[in-house]
C-alpha positions as CSV (number, residue, x, y, z in Angstrom):
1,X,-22.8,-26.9,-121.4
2,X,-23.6,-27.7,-117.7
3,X,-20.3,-27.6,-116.4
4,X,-19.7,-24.2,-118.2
5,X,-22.4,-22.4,-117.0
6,X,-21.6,-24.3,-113.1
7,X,-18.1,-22.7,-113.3
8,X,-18.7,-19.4,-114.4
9,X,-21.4,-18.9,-111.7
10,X,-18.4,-20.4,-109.3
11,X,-16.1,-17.7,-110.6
12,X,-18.3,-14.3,-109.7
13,X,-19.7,-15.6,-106.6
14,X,-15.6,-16.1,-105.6
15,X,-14.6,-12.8,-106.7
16,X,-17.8,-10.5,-105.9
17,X,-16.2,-7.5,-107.7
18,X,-19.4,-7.4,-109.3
19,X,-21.4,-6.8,-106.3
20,X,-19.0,-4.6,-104.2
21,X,-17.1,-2.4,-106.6
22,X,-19.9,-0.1,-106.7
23,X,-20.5,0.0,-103.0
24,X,-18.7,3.5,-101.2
25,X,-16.3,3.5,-98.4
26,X,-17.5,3.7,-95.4
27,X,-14.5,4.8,-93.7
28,X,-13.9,2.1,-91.3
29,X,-11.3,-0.4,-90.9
30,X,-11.3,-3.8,-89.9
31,X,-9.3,-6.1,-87.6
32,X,-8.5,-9.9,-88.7
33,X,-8.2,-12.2,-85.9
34,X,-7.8,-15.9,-85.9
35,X,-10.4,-17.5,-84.4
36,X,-9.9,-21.1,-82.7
37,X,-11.2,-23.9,-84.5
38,X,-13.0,-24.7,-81.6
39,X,-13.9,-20.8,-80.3
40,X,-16.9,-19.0,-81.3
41,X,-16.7,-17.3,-84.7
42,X,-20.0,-14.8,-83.8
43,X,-17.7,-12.6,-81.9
44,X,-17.6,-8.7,-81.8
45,X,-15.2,-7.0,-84.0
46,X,-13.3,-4.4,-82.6
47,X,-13.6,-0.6,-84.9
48,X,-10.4,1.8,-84.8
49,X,-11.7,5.1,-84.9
50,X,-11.3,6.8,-88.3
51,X,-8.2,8.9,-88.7
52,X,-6.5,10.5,-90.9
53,X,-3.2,9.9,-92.1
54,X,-1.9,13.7,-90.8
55,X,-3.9,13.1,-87.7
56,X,-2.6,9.9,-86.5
57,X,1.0,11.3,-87.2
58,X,0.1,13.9,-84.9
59,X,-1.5,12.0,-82.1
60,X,1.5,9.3,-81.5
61,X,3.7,12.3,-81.6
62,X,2.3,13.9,-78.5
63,X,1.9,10.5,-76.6
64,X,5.5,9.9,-77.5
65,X,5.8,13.8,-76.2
66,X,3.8,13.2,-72.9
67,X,5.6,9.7,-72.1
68,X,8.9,10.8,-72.4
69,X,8.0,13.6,-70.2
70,X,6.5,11.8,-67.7
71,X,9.6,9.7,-67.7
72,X,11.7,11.7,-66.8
73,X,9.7,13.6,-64.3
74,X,9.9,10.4,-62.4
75,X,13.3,9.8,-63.2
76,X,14.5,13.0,-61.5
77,X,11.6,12.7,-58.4
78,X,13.0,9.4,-57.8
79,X,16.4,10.4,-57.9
80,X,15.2,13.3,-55.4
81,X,13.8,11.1,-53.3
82,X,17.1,8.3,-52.9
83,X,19.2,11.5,-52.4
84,X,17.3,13.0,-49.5
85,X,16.8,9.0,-48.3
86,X,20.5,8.8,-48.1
87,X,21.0,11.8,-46.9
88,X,18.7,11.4,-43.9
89,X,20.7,7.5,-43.2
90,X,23.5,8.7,-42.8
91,X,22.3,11.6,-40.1
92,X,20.8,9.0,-38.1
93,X,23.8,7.1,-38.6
94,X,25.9,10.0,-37.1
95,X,23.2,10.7,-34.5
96,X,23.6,7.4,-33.3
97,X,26.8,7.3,-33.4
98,X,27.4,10.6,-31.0
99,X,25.3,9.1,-28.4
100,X,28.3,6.7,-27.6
101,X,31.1,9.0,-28.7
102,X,29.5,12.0,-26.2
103,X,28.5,11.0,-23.2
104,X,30.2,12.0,-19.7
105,X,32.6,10.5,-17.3
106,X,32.3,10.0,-14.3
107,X,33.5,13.7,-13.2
108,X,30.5,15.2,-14.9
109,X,32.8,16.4,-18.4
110,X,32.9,15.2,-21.7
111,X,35.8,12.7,-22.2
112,X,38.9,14.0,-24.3
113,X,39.5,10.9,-25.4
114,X,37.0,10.2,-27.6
115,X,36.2,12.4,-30.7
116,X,32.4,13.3,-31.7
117,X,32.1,12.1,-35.2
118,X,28.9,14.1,-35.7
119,X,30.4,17.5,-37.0
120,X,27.5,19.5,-36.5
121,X,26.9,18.3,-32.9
122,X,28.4,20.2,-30.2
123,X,29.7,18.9,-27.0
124,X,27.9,20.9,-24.8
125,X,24.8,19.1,-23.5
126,X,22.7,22.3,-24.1
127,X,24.1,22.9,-27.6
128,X,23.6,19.1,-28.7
129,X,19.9,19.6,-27.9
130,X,19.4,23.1,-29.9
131,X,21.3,20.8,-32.9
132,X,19.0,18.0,-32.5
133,X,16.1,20.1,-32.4
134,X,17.1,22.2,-36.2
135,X,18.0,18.9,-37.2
136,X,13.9,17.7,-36.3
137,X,12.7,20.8,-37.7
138,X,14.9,20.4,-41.1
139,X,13.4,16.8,-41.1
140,X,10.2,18.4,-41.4
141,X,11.1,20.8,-43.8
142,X,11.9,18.3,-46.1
143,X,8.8,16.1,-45.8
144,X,6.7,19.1,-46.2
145,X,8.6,19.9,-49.1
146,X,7.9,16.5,-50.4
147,X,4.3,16.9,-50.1
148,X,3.9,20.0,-51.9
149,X,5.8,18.3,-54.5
150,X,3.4,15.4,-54.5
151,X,0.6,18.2,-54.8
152,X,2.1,19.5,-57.3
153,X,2.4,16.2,-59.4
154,X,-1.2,15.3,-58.8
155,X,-2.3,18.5,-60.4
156,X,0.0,18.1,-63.4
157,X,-1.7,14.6,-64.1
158,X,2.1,13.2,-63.1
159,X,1.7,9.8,-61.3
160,X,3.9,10.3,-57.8
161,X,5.2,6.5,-56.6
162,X,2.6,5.9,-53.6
163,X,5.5,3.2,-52.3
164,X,8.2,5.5,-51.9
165,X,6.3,8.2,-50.3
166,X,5.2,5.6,-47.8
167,X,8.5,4.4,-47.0
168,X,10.2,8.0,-46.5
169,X,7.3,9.4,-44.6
170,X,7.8,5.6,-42.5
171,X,11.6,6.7,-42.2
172,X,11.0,9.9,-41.3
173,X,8.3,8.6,-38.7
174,X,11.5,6.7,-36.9
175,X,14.2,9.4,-37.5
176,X,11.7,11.7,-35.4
177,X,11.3,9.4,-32.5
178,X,14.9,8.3,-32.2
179,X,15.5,11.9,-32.0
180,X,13.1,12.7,-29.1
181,X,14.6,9.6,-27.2
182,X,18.2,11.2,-27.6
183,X,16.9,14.5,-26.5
184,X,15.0,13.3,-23.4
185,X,18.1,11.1,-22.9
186,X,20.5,14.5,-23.0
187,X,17.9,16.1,-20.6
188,X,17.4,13.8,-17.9
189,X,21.5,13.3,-17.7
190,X,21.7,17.0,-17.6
191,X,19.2,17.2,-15.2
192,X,21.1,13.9,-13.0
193,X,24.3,15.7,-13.6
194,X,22.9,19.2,-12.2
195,X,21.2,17.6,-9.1
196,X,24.5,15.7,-7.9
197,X,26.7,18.7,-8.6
198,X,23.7,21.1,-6.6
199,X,23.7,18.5,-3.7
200,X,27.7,18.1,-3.9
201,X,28.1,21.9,-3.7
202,X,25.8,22.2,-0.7
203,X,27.3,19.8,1.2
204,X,30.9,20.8,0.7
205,X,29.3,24.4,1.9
206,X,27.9,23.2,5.0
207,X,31.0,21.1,6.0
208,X,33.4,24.5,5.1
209,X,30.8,26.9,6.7
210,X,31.1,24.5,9.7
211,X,34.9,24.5,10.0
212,X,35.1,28.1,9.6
213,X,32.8,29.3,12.5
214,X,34.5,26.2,14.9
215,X,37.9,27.5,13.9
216,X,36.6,31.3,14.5
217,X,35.0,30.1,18.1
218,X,38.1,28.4,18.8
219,X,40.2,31.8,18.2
220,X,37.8,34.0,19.7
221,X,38.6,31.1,23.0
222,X,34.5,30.6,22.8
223,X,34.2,34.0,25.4
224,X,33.5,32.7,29.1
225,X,33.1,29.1,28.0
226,X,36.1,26.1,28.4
227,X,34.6,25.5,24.6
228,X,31.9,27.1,22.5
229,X,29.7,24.3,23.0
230,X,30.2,24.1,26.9
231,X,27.1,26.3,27.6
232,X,23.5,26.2,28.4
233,X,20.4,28.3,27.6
234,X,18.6,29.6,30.6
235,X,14.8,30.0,30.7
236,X,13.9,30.2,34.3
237,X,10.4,31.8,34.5
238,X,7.4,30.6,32.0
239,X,6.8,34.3,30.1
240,X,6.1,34.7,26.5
241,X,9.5,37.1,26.4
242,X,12.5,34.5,27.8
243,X,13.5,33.1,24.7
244,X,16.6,32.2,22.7
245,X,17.1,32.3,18.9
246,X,19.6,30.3,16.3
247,X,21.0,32.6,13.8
248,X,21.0,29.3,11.5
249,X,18.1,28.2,9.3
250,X,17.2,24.9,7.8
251,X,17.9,23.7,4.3
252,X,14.6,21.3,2.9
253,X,15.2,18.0,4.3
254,X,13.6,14.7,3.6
255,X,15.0,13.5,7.3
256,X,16.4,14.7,10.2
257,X,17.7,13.9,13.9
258,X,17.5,16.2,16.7
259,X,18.8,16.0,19.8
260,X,20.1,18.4,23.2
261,X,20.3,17.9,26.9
262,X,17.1,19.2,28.9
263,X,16.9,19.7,32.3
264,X,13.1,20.7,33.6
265,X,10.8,20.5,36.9
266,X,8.1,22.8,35.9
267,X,4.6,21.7,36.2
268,X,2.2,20.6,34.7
269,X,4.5,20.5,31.6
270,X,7.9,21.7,30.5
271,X,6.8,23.8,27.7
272,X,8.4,24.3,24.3
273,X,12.2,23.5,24.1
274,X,12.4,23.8,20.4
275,X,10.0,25.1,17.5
276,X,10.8,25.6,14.0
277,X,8.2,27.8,11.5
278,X,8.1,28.3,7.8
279,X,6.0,30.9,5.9
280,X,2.3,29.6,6.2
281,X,3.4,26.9,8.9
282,X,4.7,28.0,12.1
283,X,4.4,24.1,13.5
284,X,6.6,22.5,11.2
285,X,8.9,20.8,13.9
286,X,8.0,21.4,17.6
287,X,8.6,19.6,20.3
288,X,6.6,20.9,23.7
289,X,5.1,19.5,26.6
290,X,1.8,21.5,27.9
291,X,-0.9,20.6,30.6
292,X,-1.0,17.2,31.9
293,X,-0.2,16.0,27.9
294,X,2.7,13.7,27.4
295,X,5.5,15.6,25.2
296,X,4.1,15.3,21.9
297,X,5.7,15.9,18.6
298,X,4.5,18.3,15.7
299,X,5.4,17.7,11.6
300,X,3.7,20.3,9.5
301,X,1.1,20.4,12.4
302,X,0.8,16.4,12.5
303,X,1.2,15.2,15.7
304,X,3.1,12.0,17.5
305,X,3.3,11.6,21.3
306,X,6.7,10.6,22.8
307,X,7.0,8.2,25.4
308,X,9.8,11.0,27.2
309,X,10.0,11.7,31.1
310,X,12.1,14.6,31.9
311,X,10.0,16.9,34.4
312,X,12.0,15.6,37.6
313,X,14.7,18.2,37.7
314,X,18.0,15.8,36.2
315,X,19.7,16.3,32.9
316,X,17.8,14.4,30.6
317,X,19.9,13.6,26.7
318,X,16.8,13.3,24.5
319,X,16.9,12.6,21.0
320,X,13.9,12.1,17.9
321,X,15.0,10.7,14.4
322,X,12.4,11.0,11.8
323,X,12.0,10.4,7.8
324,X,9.6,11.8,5.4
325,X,9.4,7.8,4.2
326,X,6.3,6.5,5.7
327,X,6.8,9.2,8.1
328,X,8.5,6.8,10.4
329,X,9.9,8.4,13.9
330,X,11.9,7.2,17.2
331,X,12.5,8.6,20.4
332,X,15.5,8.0,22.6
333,X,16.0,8.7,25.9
334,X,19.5,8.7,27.6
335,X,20.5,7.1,24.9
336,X,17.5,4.2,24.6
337,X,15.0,4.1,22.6
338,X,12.0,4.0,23.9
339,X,9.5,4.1,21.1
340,X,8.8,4.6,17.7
341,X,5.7,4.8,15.2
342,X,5.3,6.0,11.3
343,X,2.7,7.8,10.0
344,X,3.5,11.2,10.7
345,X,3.5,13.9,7.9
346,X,4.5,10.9,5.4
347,X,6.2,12.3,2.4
348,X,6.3,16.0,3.4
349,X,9.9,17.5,3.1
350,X,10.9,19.9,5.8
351,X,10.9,23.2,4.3
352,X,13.5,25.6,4.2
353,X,14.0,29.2,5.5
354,X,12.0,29.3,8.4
355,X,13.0,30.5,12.3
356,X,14.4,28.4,15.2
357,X,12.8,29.5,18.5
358,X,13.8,27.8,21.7
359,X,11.9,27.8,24.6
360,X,8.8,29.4,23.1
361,X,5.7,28.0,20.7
362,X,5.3,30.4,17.1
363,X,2.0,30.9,16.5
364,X,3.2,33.1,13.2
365,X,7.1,33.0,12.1
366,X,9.3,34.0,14.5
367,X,6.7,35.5,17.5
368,X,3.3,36.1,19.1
369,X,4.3,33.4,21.8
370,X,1.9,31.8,24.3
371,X,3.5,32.2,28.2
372,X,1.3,28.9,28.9
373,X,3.8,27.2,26.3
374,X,6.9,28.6,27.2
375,X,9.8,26.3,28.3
376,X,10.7,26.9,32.1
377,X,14.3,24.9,33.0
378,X,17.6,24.7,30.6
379,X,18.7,23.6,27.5
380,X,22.4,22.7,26.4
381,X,24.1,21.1,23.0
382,X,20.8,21.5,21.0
383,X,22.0,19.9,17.7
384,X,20.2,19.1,14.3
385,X,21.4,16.5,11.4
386,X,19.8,16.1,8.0
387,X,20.0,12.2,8.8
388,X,19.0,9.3,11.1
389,X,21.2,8.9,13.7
390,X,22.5,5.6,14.2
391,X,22.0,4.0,17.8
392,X,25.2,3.6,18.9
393,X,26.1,7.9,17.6
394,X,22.9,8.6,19.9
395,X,24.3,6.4,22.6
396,X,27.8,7.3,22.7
397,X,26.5,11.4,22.7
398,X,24.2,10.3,26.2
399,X,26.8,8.1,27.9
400,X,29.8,11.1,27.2
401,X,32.1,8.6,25.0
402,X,32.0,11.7,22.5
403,X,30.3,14.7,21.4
404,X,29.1,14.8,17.9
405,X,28.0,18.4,16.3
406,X,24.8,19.3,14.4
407,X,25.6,19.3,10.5
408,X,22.7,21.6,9.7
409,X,22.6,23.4,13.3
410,X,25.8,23.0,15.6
411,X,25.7,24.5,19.2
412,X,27.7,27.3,19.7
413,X,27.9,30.3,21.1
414,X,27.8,32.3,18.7
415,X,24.7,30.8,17.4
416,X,22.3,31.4,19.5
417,X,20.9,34.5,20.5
418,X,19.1,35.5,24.2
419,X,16.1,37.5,24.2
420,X,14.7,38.8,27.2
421,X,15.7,39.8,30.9
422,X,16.2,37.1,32.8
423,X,17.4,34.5,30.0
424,X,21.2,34.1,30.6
425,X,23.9,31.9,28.3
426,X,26.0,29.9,31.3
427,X,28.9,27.6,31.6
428,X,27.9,24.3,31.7
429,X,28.2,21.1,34.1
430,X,30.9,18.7,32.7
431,X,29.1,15.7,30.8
432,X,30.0,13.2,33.7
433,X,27.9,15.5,36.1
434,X,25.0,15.6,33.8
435,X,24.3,11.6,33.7
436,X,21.6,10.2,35.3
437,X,23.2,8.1,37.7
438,X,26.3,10.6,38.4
């Protein structure tokens, strides 16, 4: 009777129908988990919201919906993205490559020889520059592009691949300052290429203007004169009116040597033999001798004093060589030097355009002259190069081994101009006569 009564009271507490068949639904649902034999059984159990069977048909429909979507937003923003990287690789590629298919010989033109793989980069220096710079601005095009599109993403809720957009905006970063190298590269061999041609051209001028008005001189027979340079300037009285005049001007020079043949006894100084002025500088080269002074001479109003002797009444061959490089200068005297210094106007460039007086100081361009500065004695073979002279060219000019023209200013006849009654243009002494010891 025990054991009857023990095993039915067994069986209803096992099935519990009894106690919760008439308990209602509460709607919830429950997760089993296996729990470790050795983990804690008092954990939290995790409730799925109540849904319906229509309702949570419809809800993994539209994530489906929205995943897909998303997808293959990506898909095609990615595939945007590699197109435009690739595209953008292989224009640097050609950029590069035109950098070593374009670049001049040594006659200044592009080489036939070699083809420019870029297509849409010209030959022309100018052109391959305008092409670099659409190229730049279609760069940024794009990466702007790019951006809106990543706005645009961000307010759709679509997630935009933070690594890509770094490296592309990275790439683009380099593209832009490759491209800026090659542009300055294009402008300063342009601007190389424009200087040597500028400077070629003027001297090739020079040297043709020079042959042309020896070979005219030499047709003409150079008027009273055995050559056109076989004359002398004549100043004989110290007024502010006796004056000669060089058609020529000067070209800007970073150096220069001039030289002539002086012959002077006026006292207590010889005066001005040469001046040069520019607009707002009428002293940028003089050379004058005034009062009891020794003969000094003026760069852009600087002054140097010259160690020169030439008031006794003998041709004198005088010659100054200076440089705008440390101003550094040197005087020569019958072909000697006889001292030199530095210092004077350093790193000013002679200026172009200006008047040549000689035998008178400008105190503006070209006139109001000073009779206490006038020159008083001759001048012959006044002559001006854009250079240094080298010793033994200044020597060989003073002892009459040769006669070496001006290539800026050459002495001739036709060059100089006489202003003033009692200035005269004569024949000259033969070079033996006019040595010191002749």
């Amino acid at each position: 009777m025990f054991s009857l009564v023990y095993g039915l009271f067994f069986f209803l507490a096992l099935n519990g129908s009894p106690l919760t068949r008439g308990q209602p639904d509460d709607g919830k649902r429950y997760i089993c988990r296996a729990v470790p034999v050795t983990g804690d059984a008092s954990c939290q159990v995790t409730l799925l919201p109540e849904l319906t069977a229509g309702g949570q048909e419809e809800e993994l429909r539209n994530t489906v919906m929205q995943l897909r979507e998303t997808i293959l937003l990506q898909k095609e923003t990615i595939g945007k993205q590699l197109g435009t990287i690739n595209e953008l690789t292989t224009k640097l590629s050609l950029c590069a490559s035109s950098s070593d298919d374009g670049k001049y010989d040594r006659g200044g033109s592009w080489t036939k020889d070699k083809q420019n793989t870029m297509g849409d980069v010209p030959r022309d220096p100018n052109s391959t520059i305008q092409s670099l710079g659409k190229t730049m601005k279609g760069l940024k095009d794009r990466l702007e592009s790019l951006e809106q599109h990543q706005m645009r993403a961000n307010s759709s809720g679509t997630p935009f691949p933070s690594e890509l957009r770094d490296m592309l905006q990275l790439r683009l970063v380099d593209l832009e300052k490759q491209l800026l190298r090659k542009v300055n590269y294009l402008e300063t061999e342009k601007t190389t290429l424009s200087n040597a041609t500028a400077a070629y051209r003027m001297k090739t001028e020079s040297t043709l203007n020079a042959l042309v008005e020896r070979i005219s001189e030499l047709e003409k027979g150079g008027g009273d004169f055995k050559s056109p340079e076989q004359f002398k300037l004549s100043l004989p009285q110290r007024t502010n009116y006796l004056y000669g005049r060089i058609t020529k001007s000067l070209p800007e020079m970073y150096a220069f040597t001039l030289c002539m043949w002086v012959k002077s006894s006026a006292s207590p100084g010889i005066g001005t033999p040469f001046s040069y002025g520019v607009p707002g500088q009428a002293n940028e080269i003089v050379l004058i001798e005034w009062g009891n002074n020794p003969i000094e001479l003026l760069i852009n109003d600087k002054v140097a004093q010259l160690p020169l002797a030439v008031r006794d009444g003998r041709w004198h061959h005088i010659c100054v060589a200076w440089t705008t490089r440390d101003g550094q200068w040197e005087a020569y005297q019958d072909g000697e030097s006889v001292g030199s210094g530095d210092n004077l106007a350093a790193w000013h460039p002679i200026k172009p355009g200006g008047v040549i007086i000689l035998g008178q100081e400008q105190d503006v361009v070209g006139g109001r002259f000073d009779a206490g500065q006038a020159f008083v004695g001759e001048l012959s073979q006044v002559n001006l190069w854009d250079r240094v002279l080298k010793p033994p060219e200044i020597r060989s000019m003073a002892n009459c081994t040769t006669y070496l023209p001006g290539n800026v200013v050459s002495w001739l006849a036709s060059n100089v101009e006489v202003f003033g009654r009692g200035a005269f243009k004569r024949p000259l002494e033969v070079c033996q006569d006019r040595l010191p010891n002749a």
